[in-house]
N, C-alpha and C positions, 0 to 999 in steps of 0.2 A: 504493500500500500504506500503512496505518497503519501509526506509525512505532513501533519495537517500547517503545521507552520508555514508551506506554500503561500499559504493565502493571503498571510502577512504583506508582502511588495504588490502583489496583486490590490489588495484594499487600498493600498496607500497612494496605486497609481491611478483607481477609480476618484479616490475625493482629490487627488492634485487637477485630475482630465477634466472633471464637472463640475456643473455650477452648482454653487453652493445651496440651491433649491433643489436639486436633486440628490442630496447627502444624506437626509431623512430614508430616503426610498433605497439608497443602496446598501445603506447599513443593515435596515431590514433586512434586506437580501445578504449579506455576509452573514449576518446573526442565523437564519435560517440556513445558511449550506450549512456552520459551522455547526448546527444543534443536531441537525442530518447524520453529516458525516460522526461526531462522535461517540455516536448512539450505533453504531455500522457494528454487526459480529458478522465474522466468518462463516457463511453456508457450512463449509465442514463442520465448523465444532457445534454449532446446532443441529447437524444429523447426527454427530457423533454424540453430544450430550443431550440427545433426547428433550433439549430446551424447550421446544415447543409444540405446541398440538399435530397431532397426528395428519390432519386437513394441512397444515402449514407445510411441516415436512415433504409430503405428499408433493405439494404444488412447488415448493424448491426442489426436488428433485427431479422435476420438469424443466425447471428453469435451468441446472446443470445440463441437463442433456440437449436443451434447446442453445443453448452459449454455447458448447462444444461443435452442434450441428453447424450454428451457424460459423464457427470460425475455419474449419476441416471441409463445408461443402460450398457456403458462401464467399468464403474468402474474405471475412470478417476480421477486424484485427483482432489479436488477441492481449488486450491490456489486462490491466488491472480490476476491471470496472463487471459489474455487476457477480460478484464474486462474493459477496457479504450482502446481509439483510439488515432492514430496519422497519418495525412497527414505528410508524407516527400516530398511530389512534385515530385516522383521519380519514375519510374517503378519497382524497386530493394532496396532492405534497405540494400545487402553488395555483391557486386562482391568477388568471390572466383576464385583462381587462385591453379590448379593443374599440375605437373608439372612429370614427368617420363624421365630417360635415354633415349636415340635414338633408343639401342636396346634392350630395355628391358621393361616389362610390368609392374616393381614393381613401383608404386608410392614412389616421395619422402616423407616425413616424417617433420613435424615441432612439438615440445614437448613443453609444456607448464605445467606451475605449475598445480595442482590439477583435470584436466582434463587428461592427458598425453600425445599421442603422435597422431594427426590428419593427413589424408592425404591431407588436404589444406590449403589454407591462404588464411582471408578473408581480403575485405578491402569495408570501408562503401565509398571511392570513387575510382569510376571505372580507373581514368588516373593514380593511383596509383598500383591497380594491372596489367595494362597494361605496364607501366615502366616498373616491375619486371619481369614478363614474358618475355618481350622484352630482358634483361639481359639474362635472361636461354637462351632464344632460340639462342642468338650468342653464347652462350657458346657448344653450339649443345645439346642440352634438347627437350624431344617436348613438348609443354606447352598448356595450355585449360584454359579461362578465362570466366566465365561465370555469370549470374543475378539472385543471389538467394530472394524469396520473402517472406522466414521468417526464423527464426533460432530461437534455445533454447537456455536460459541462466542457463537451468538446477536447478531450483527452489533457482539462486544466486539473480534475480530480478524479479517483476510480469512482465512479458514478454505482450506487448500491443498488440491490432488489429491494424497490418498497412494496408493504404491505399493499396499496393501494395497483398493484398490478394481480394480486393473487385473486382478487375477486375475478377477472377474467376468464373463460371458458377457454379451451385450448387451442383455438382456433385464434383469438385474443391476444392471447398471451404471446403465443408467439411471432401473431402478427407485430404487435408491441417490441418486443426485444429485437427482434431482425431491422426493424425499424430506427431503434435508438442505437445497436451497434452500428447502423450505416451511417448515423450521424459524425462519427469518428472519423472513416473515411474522407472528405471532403466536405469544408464548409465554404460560401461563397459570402464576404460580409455585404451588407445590404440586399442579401436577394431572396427574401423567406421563401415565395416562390418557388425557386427553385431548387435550394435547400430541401425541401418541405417533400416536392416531386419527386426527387432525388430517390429519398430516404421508401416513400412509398410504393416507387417501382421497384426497391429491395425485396421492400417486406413481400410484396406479391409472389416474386420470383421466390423466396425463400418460403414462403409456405407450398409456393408450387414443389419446388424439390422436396420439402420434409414430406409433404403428403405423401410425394409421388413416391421416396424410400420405405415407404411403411406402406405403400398399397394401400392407403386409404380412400378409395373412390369416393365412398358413402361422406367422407368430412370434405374431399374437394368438391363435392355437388352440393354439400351445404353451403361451403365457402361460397362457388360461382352463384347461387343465389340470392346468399348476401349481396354480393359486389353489383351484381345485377339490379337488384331495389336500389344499391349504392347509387348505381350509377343514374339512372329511372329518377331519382332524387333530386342527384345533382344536376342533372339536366333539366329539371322541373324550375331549380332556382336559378338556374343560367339564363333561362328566359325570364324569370322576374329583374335578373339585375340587369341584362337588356334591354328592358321595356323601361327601367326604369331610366338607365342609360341615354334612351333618347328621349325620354322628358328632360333630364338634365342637362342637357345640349341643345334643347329647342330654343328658340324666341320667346317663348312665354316668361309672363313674371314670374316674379318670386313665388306669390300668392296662389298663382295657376298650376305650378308646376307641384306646390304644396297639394292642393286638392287631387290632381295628377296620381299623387306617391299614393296618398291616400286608398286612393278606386284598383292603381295595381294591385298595393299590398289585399285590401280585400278581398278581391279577386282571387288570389293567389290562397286562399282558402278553401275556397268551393272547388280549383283546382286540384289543392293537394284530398280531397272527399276521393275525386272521381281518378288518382291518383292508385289511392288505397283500394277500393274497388276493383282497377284491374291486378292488385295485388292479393286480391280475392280476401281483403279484411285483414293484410299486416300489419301492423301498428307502430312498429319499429322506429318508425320518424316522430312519432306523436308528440313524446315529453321533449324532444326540440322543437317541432312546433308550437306550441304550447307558452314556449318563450319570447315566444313574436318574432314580427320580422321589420327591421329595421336595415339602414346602409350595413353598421357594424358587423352585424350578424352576417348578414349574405355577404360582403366581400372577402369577412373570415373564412368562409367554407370553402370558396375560390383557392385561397390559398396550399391549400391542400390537394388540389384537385388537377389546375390547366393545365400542367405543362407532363403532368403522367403520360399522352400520348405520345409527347414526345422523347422522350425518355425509355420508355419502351419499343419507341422504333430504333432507338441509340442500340439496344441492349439485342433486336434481331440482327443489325447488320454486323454485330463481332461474333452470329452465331450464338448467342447467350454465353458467350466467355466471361464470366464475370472478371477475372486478370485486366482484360482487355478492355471495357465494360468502366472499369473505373479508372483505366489510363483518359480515354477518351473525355469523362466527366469531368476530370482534372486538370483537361487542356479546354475543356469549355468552360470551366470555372475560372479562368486563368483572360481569358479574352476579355478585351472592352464590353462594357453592358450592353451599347448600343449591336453588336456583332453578333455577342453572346444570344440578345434576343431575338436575331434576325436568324440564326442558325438553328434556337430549337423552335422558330414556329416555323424554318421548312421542315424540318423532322415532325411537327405533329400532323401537317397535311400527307404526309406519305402514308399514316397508318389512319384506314377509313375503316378498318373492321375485324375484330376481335371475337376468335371463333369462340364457343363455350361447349366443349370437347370434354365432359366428365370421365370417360374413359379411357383418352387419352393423358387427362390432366396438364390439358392446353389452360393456358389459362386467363380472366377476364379482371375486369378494373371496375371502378377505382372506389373504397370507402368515404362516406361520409367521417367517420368519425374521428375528433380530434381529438390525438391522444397525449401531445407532448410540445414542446417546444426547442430548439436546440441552444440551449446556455442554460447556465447556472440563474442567471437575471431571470429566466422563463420571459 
Protein backbone atom coordinates (compact mmCIF):
# COMPACT_ATOMS: atom_id res chain seq x y z
CA UNK A 1 0.00 0.00 0.00
CA UNK A 2 1.18 3.76 -0.41
CA UNK A 3 1.86 5.18 2.52
CA UNK A 4 -0.83 7.50 3.49
CA UNK A 5 1.51 10.55 4.18
CA UNK A 6 1.22 10.92 0.15
CA UNK A 7 -1.31 13.04 0.53
CA UNK A 8 0.43 15.55 2.44
CA UNK A 9 2.27 17.61 -0.85
CA UNK A 10 -0.73 16.70 -2.72
CA UNK A 11 -3.06 18.99 -0.17
CA UNK A 12 -0.62 21.58 0.02
CA UNK A 13 -0.40 22.00 -3.78
CA UNK A 14 -4.46 21.94 -3.98
CA UNK A 15 -4.87 25.16 -1.28
CA UNK A 16 -1.55 26.81 -2.85
CA UNK A 17 -3.50 26.20 -6.85
CA UNK A 18 -7.05 27.44 -5.47
CA UNK A 19 -8.88 30.03 -4.47
CA UNK A 20 -9.24 30.42 -1.35
CA UNK A 21 -13.34 29.84 -1.70
CA UNK A 22 -12.75 26.60 -2.72
CA UNK A 23 -10.54 25.50 0.50
CA UNK A 24 -13.60 24.65 2.43
CA UNK A 25 -14.77 22.13 -0.37
CA UNK A 26 -11.22 20.54 -0.78
CA UNK A 27 -10.41 19.91 2.69
CA UNK A 28 -13.71 18.17 2.83
CA UNK A 29 -12.53 16.08 0.35
CA UNK A 30 -8.99 15.26 1.89
CA UNK A 31 -10.77 14.72 5.28
CA UNK A 32 -12.95 12.18 3.49
CA UNK A 33 -10.04 10.20 1.37
CA UNK A 34 -8.14 10.38 4.40
CA UNK A 35 -11.04 8.80 6.85
CA UNK A 36 -11.51 6.18 3.77
CA UNK A 37 -8.29 5.02 3.36
CA UNK A 38 -7.42 4.56 7.17
CA UNK A 39 -10.39 2.45 7.91
CA UNK A 40 -8.82 0.13 4.46
CA UNK A 41 -8.18 -3.97 5.89
CA UNK A 42 -6.61 -6.22 3.68
CA UNK A 43 -9.21 -8.75 1.79
CA UNK A 44 -6.92 -11.42 2.92
CA UNK A 45 -6.82 -11.13 6.42
CA UNK A 46 -10.70 -10.77 6.52
CA UNK A 47 -11.17 -14.02 4.72
CA UNK A 48 -8.51 -15.39 6.77
CA UNK A 49 -10.00 -13.85 10.18
CA UNK A 50 -13.31 -14.64 9.42
CA UNK A 51 -13.90 -10.76 10.30
CA UNK A 52 -16.88 -10.42 8.65
CA UNK A 53 -20.28 -11.91 7.76
CA UNK A 54 -20.54 -14.68 5.73
CA UNK A 55 -22.63 -12.53 2.67
CA UNK A 56 -19.60 -10.12 2.83
CA UNK A 57 -16.83 -12.66 2.44
CA UNK A 58 -18.83 -14.33 0.00
CA UNK A 59 -19.02 -11.13 -2.36
CA UNK A 60 -15.11 -10.27 -1.65
CA UNK A 61 -14.23 -13.29 -2.88
CA UNK A 62 -15.82 -12.37 -6.19
CA UNK A 63 -14.28 -9.39 -6.01
CA UNK A 64 -10.74 -11.37 -5.99
CA UNK A 65 -11.58 -13.32 -8.77
CA UNK A 66 -13.02 -10.53 -10.78
CA UNK A 67 -9.60 -8.14 -10.07
CA UNK A 68 -7.56 -11.13 -11.12
CA UNK A 69 -9.93 -11.73 -14.37
CA UNK A 70 -9.65 -8.42 -15.18
CA UNK A 71 -5.81 -7.92 -14.94
CA UNK A 72 -4.79 -11.62 -16.62
CA UNK A 73 -7.67 -11.27 -19.59
CA UNK A 74 -8.40 -7.44 -19.62
CA UNK A 75 -5.15 -6.26 -19.56
CA UNK A 76 -5.94 -4.22 -16.59
CA UNK A 77 -3.07 -2.82 -14.56
CA UNK A 78 -2.35 -4.41 -11.78
CA UNK A 79 -1.65 -1.93 -8.70
CA UNK A 80 -2.28 -1.79 -5.45
CA UNK A 81 -5.90 -0.78 -5.55
CA UNK A 82 -8.99 -2.56 -4.75
CA UNK A 83 -7.12 -5.13 -2.72
CA UNK A 84 -8.50 -4.09 0.85
CA UNK A 85 -12.04 -3.37 2.17
CA UNK A 86 -13.90 -0.61 3.91
CA UNK A 87 -17.49 -0.53 5.50
CA UNK A 88 -18.50 3.26 5.42
CA UNK A 89 -22.07 2.41 6.81
CA UNK A 90 -23.39 4.36 3.92
CA UNK A 91 -25.07 3.57 0.61
CA UNK A 92 -22.66 6.03 -1.28
CA UNK A 93 -18.84 6.89 -0.57
CA UNK A 94 -19.60 10.71 -2.37
CA UNK A 95 -22.64 12.51 -3.46
CA UNK A 96 -22.00 14.59 -6.68
CA UNK A 97 -23.63 17.57 -7.55
CA UNK A 98 -24.16 18.62 -11.21
CA UNK A 99 -25.22 21.76 -12.11
CA UNK A 100 -26.34 23.44 -15.97
CA UNK A 101 -27.89 27.12 -16.87
CA UNK A 102 -31.98 27.03 -17.02
CA UNK A 103 -31.48 27.34 -20.72
CA UNK A 104 -28.87 25.73 -21.70
CA UNK A 105 -27.43 22.04 -21.88
CA UNK A 106 -23.61 22.95 -21.21
CA UNK A 107 -22.63 21.63 -17.91
CA UNK A 108 -20.94 23.89 -15.42
CA UNK A 109 -17.36 23.21 -15.06
CA UNK A 110 -15.14 23.16 -11.62
CA UNK A 111 -10.99 22.93 -12.53
CA UNK A 112 -8.77 21.52 -10.22
CA UNK A 113 -4.92 21.05 -10.18
CA UNK A 114 -3.54 18.04 -12.15
CA UNK A 115 -6.74 16.42 -13.17
CA UNK A 116 -8.25 19.69 -14.89
CA UNK A 117 -11.44 20.70 -15.56
CA UNK A 118 -14.67 18.07 -14.33
CA UNK A 119 -18.20 18.41 -14.86
CA UNK A 120 -19.03 17.96 -11.06
CA UNK A 121 -18.50 18.27 -7.54
CA UNK A 122 -18.29 15.64 -5.36
CA UNK A 123 -18.90 15.64 -1.68
CA UNK A 124 -18.36 12.51 0.70
CA UNK A 125 -21.40 14.01 2.63
CA UNK A 126 -24.67 14.36 1.12
CA UNK A 127 -26.25 17.61 3.22
CA UNK A 128 -23.30 19.40 1.84
CA UNK A 129 -23.97 18.80 -1.65
CA UNK A 130 -27.46 19.41 -1.16
CA UNK A 131 -26.61 23.15 0.50
CA UNK A 132 -24.84 23.93 -2.75
CA UNK A 133 -27.29 22.82 -5.09
CA UNK A 134 -29.96 24.50 -3.02
CA UNK A 135 -27.79 27.83 -3.78
CA UNK A 136 -27.63 27.35 -7.61
CA UNK A 137 -31.19 26.42 -7.97
CA UNK A 138 -32.32 30.03 -6.23
CA UNK A 139 -29.90 31.56 -8.34
CA UNK A 140 -32.20 29.99 -11.37
CA UNK A 141 -29.51 26.89 -12.33
CA UNK A 142 -31.09 23.40 -12.63
CA UNK A 143 -29.19 21.27 -10.55
CA UNK A 144 -28.92 17.20 -10.06
CA UNK A 145 -27.56 15.68 -6.96
CA UNK A 146 -26.90 12.34 -6.95
CA UNK A 147 -25.09 8.75 -4.88
CA UNK A 148 -22.18 7.74 -6.48
CA UNK A 149 -20.71 4.03 -5.37
CA UNK A 150 -17.10 4.26 -6.22
CA UNK A 151 -14.70 6.64 -7.94
CA UNK A 152 -10.85 6.67 -9.15
CA UNK A 153 -8.12 8.26 -7.46
CA UNK A 154 -6.21 7.69 -10.66
CA UNK A 155 -3.40 5.57 -9.42
CA UNK A 156 -2.63 8.95 -6.68
CA UNK A 157 -3.90 6.15 -3.99
CA UNK A 158 -4.71 2.15 -3.94
CA UNK A 159 -8.28 2.93 -4.32
CA UNK A 160 -10.35 0.06 -1.63
CA UNK A 161 -13.45 -2.28 -2.09
CA UNK A 162 -16.29 -0.27 -0.59
CA UNK A 163 -19.06 -1.64 1.16
CA UNK A 164 -21.30 0.38 -1.05
CA UNK A 165 -20.38 -1.95 -4.33
CA UNK A 166 -21.34 -5.28 -2.53
CA UNK A 167 -24.91 -4.43 -2.79
CA UNK A 168 -24.54 -5.10 -6.48
CA UNK A 169 -25.70 -8.28 -8.32
CA UNK A 170 -22.88 -9.94 -10.21
CA UNK A 171 -23.58 -8.61 -13.30
CA UNK A 172 -22.93 -5.18 -11.36
CA UNK A 173 -20.34 -5.61 -9.71
CA UNK A 174 -18.29 -6.57 -12.04
CA UNK A 175 -19.54 -4.30 -14.46
CA UNK A 176 -18.33 -1.76 -11.61
CA UNK A 177 -14.77 -2.96 -11.15
CA UNK A 178 -13.64 -3.53 -14.87
CA UNK A 179 -14.90 -0.03 -15.11
CA UNK A 180 -12.97 1.73 -12.36
CA UNK A 181 -9.71 -0.44 -13.04
CA UNK A 182 -9.84 1.12 -16.68
CA UNK A 183 -9.83 4.34 -15.02
CA UNK A 184 -6.10 3.65 -14.28
CA UNK A 185 -5.38 3.19 -17.79
CA UNK A 186 -5.63 6.41 -19.36
CA UNK A 187 -7.13 9.74 -18.18
CA UNK A 188 -7.65 12.80 -20.44
CA UNK A 189 -7.98 16.04 -18.05
CA UNK A 190 -10.94 18.12 -19.08
CA UNK A 191 -12.75 15.54 -21.13
CA UNK A 192 -15.23 13.53 -18.78
CA UNK A 193 -16.79 12.48 -21.87
CA UNK A 194 -14.40 10.77 -22.99
CA UNK A 195 -12.85 9.42 -19.85
CA UNK A 196 -16.31 8.29 -18.99
CA UNK A 197 -16.76 6.33 -22.68
CA UNK A 198 -13.52 5.00 -22.39
CA UNK A 199 -13.93 3.25 -19.16
CA UNK A 200 -17.56 1.98 -20.38
CA UNK A 201 -16.56 0.33 -23.52
CA UNK A 202 -14.07 -1.63 -20.84
CA UNK A 203 -16.40 -2.65 -18.74
CA UNK A 204 -18.67 -4.19 -21.65
CA UNK A 205 -15.86 -5.85 -23.33
CA UNK A 206 -14.96 -7.31 -19.95
CA UNK A 207 -18.12 -8.61 -18.99
CA UNK A 208 -18.24 -9.89 -22.53
CA UNK A 209 -15.10 -12.08 -21.85
CA UNK A 210 -15.94 -13.11 -18.18
CA UNK A 211 -19.28 -14.22 -19.22
CA UNK A 212 -18.07 -15.68 -22.23
CA UNK A 213 -15.08 -17.82 -20.00
CA UNK A 214 -17.73 -19.23 -17.69
CA UNK A 215 -20.23 -20.16 -20.49
CA UNK A 216 -22.69 -18.05 -19.04
CA UNK A 217 -25.24 -17.56 -21.82
CA UNK A 218 -28.33 -17.22 -19.57
CA UNK A 219 -26.26 -13.84 -17.59
CA UNK A 220 -25.13 -12.59 -21.00
CA UNK A 221 -28.94 -12.60 -22.32
CA UNK A 222 -29.60 -10.98 -19.08
CA UNK A 223 -26.80 -8.50 -19.59
CA UNK A 224 -27.93 -7.73 -23.42
CA UNK A 225 -31.40 -6.93 -22.02
CA UNK A 226 -30.32 -4.76 -19.62
CA UNK A 227 -28.18 -2.75 -22.08
CA UNK A 228 -30.93 -3.00 -24.53
CA UNK A 229 -33.63 -1.00 -22.16
CA UNK A 230 -30.12 0.93 -21.44
CA UNK A 231 -29.98 1.99 -24.42
CA UNK A 232 -34.01 2.31 -25.53
CA UNK A 233 -33.54 4.89 -22.56
CA UNK A 234 -30.86 6.68 -23.46
CA UNK A 235 -32.13 7.33 -26.79
CA UNK A 236 -35.60 8.32 -25.26
CA UNK A 237 -33.55 11.20 -23.45
CA UNK A 238 -31.32 12.13 -26.42
CA UNK A 239 -34.24 13.30 -28.08
CA UNK A 240 -35.48 15.25 -25.14
CA UNK A 241 -32.18 17.00 -24.90
CA UNK A 242 -32.52 17.64 -28.77
CA UNK A 243 -35.66 19.13 -28.79
CA UNK A 244 -34.77 20.97 -26.00
CA UNK A 245 -31.45 21.93 -27.88
CA UNK A 246 -33.31 23.61 -30.53
CA UNK A 247 -35.58 25.76 -28.29
CA UNK A 248 -32.21 26.92 -26.85
CA UNK A 249 -30.89 28.08 -30.08
CA UNK A 250 -34.02 29.42 -31.46
CA UNK A 251 -35.06 33.35 -31.74
CA UNK A 252 -37.50 33.07 -29.09
CA UNK A 253 -37.35 34.98 -25.78
CA UNK A 254 -36.27 34.09 -22.68
CA UNK A 255 -39.99 33.61 -21.47
CA UNK A 256 -40.98 31.47 -24.63
CA UNK A 257 -38.21 29.36 -24.60
CA UNK A 258 -39.06 28.80 -20.68
CA UNK A 259 -42.71 27.60 -21.59
CA UNK A 260 -40.92 25.75 -24.45
CA UNK A 261 -38.72 23.55 -21.62
CA UNK A 262 -41.77 23.25 -19.88
CA UNK A 263 -44.21 21.36 -22.64
CA UNK A 264 -40.92 19.06 -23.65
CA UNK A 265 -40.03 18.04 -20.23
CA UNK A 266 -43.95 17.16 -19.94
CA UNK A 267 -44.13 15.48 -22.75
CA UNK A 268 -41.40 13.58 -22.11
CA UNK A 269 -43.49 11.79 -19.42
CA UNK A 270 -46.29 10.35 -21.21
CA UNK A 271 -43.22 9.27 -23.54
CA UNK A 272 -41.39 7.52 -21.14
CA UNK A 273 -45.42 5.56 -20.07
CA UNK A 274 -45.56 4.38 -23.78
CA UNK A 275 -41.65 3.69 -23.24
CA UNK A 276 -42.28 1.02 -20.45
CA UNK A 277 -45.16 -0.44 -22.35
CA UNK A 278 -43.00 -1.77 -25.18
CA UNK A 279 -40.95 -3.00 -22.25
CA UNK A 280 -43.85 -4.88 -21.41
CA UNK A 281 -44.02 -3.07 -17.74
CA UNK A 282 -40.02 -2.79 -16.68
CA UNK A 283 -39.75 -0.36 -14.36
CA UNK A 284 -36.09 -0.01 -14.19
CA UNK A 285 -35.86 3.67 -15.09
CA UNK A 286 -38.78 4.71 -12.76
CA UNK A 287 -36.87 5.91 -9.31
CA UNK A 288 -34.77 8.19 -11.87
CA UNK A 289 -37.55 9.22 -13.37
CA UNK A 290 -39.00 10.13 -10.49
CA UNK A 291 -36.25 12.62 -9.86
CA UNK A 292 -37.37 14.80 -12.68
CA UNK A 293 -35.86 16.19 -15.44
CA UNK A 294 -34.07 19.01 -15.68
CA UNK A 295 -30.76 20.45 -18.05
CA UNK A 296 -28.46 18.84 -15.07
CA UNK A 297 -29.92 15.70 -15.13
CA UNK A 298 -30.10 14.99 -18.97
CA UNK A 299 -26.72 16.33 -19.90
CA UNK A 300 -25.23 14.18 -16.91
CA UNK A 301 -26.55 10.89 -18.43
CA UNK A 302 -24.92 12.06 -21.98
CA UNK A 303 -21.81 11.81 -20.40
CA UNK A 304 -21.68 8.44 -19.88
CA UNK A 305 -23.04 7.59 -22.98
CA UNK A 306 -21.92 9.47 -26.62
CA UNK A 307 -18.83 8.65 -27.41
CA UNK A 308 -19.32 4.46 -26.50
CA UNK A 309 -19.83 4.03 -30.34
CA UNK A 310 -17.18 5.28 -31.00
CA UNK A 311 -14.99 3.62 -28.84
CA UNK A 312 -16.15 0.50 -29.66
CA UNK A 313 -15.50 0.86 -33.29
CA UNK A 314 -11.66 1.80 -31.87
CA UNK A 315 -11.64 -1.48 -30.15
CA UNK A 316 -13.20 -3.67 -33.61
CA UNK A 317 -10.54 -2.29 -35.99
CA UNK A 318 -7.38 -3.70 -33.57
CA UNK A 319 -9.52 -6.95 -33.78
CA UNK A 320 -10.43 -6.42 -29.91
CA UNK A 321 -6.77 -6.55 -28.91
CA UNK A 322 -7.05 -4.82 -25.86
CA UNK A 323 -2.76 -4.35 -25.96
CA UNK A 324 -3.41 -2.51 -28.94
CA UNK A 325 -6.93 -1.02 -27.81
CA UNK A 326 -5.28 1.06 -25.21
CA UNK A 327 -2.18 2.16 -27.27
CA UNK A 328 -4.54 3.62 -29.70
CA UNK A 329 -6.65 5.41 -26.80
CA UNK A 330 -3.50 6.88 -25.53
CA UNK A 331 -2.47 8.48 -28.75
CA UNK A 332 -6.14 9.89 -28.91
CA UNK A 333 -5.90 11.09 -25.57
CA UNK A 334 -2.66 12.70 -26.26
CA UNK A 335 -4.19 14.87 -29.59
CA UNK A 336 -5.52 18.50 -29.55
CA UNK A 337 -9.21 18.56 -28.24
CA UNK A 338 -10.39 20.03 -31.20
CA UNK A 339 -8.72 16.78 -33.55
CA UNK A 340 -9.38 14.41 -30.70
CA UNK A 341 -13.08 15.40 -31.32
CA UNK A 342 -13.19 15.23 -34.85
CA UNK A 343 -11.53 11.80 -34.92
CA UNK A 344 -13.92 9.96 -32.41
CA UNK A 345 -17.05 11.38 -34.10
CA UNK A 346 -15.73 9.68 -37.58
CA UNK A 347 -15.20 6.41 -35.53
CA UNK A 348 -18.86 6.70 -34.13
CA UNK A 349 -20.43 7.04 -37.76
CA UNK A 350 -18.74 3.89 -38.91
CA UNK A 351 -20.56 1.68 -36.24
CA UNK A 352 -24.43 1.86 -37.38
CA UNK A 353 -25.31 -1.53 -35.67
CA UNK A 354 -24.69 -3.60 -32.83
CA UNK A 355 -25.65 -7.28 -33.37
CA UNK A 356 -27.34 -8.95 -29.86
CA UNK A 357 -25.81 -12.59 -30.53
CA UNK A 358 -26.65 -14.30 -26.84
CA UNK A 359 -25.20 -17.39 -28.01
CA UNK A 360 -22.54 -16.13 -29.57
CA UNK A 361 -21.99 -13.41 -26.70
CA UNK A 362 -21.45 -10.74 -29.32
CA UNK A 363 -22.11 -8.00 -27.49
CA UNK A 364 -24.46 -4.76 -27.19
CA UNK A 365 -24.30 -1.04 -25.34
CA UNK A 366 -24.60 1.16 -23.42
CA UNK A 367 -25.88 1.54 -19.56
CA UNK A 368 -27.70 4.19 -18.19
CA UNK A 369 -26.25 3.81 -14.92
CA UNK A 370 -23.95 6.20 -13.11
CA UNK A 371 -21.63 4.52 -11.17
CA UNK A 372 -18.53 6.56 -10.39
CA UNK A 373 -16.41 9.38 -11.01
CA UNK A 374 -12.64 9.28 -11.85
CA UNK A 375 -10.69 11.32 -8.96
CA UNK A 376 -10.52 11.37 -5.43
CA UNK A 377 -12.50 15.03 -5.69
CA UNK A 378 -15.42 12.76 -7.23
Amino acid sequence: MKPLTCIVPLVLSLFLLNACSDRDYLLQSVKGQWSLMSRAQPIDDILEQNSESQNIRDQLIKVVELREFAVSSLKLPDTGSYRQYVDLGRPYVVWNLVVAPELSLKLNQWCFPFVGCVTYRGYFDEASATTLAQKYSKQGFDVDVYGVQAYSTLNWFDDPVLNTFLTNDDLRLAALLFHEMSHQVVYVPNDTDFNESFAKTVEMEGLRRWLQGSDSHDLWAQCLQREDQSADFYEFLAGIRANLGQVYASSLDNNQKRLAKQEILAHAFDEYERLKRRWHGYVGFDQWMQGGLNNARLSSVATYNDLVPAFQTLLRQVDNDLFKFYAEVKKLGKLPERERNARLKSLSHRLKVLLIKPSSLQYEWASIMRTDQPFFLS
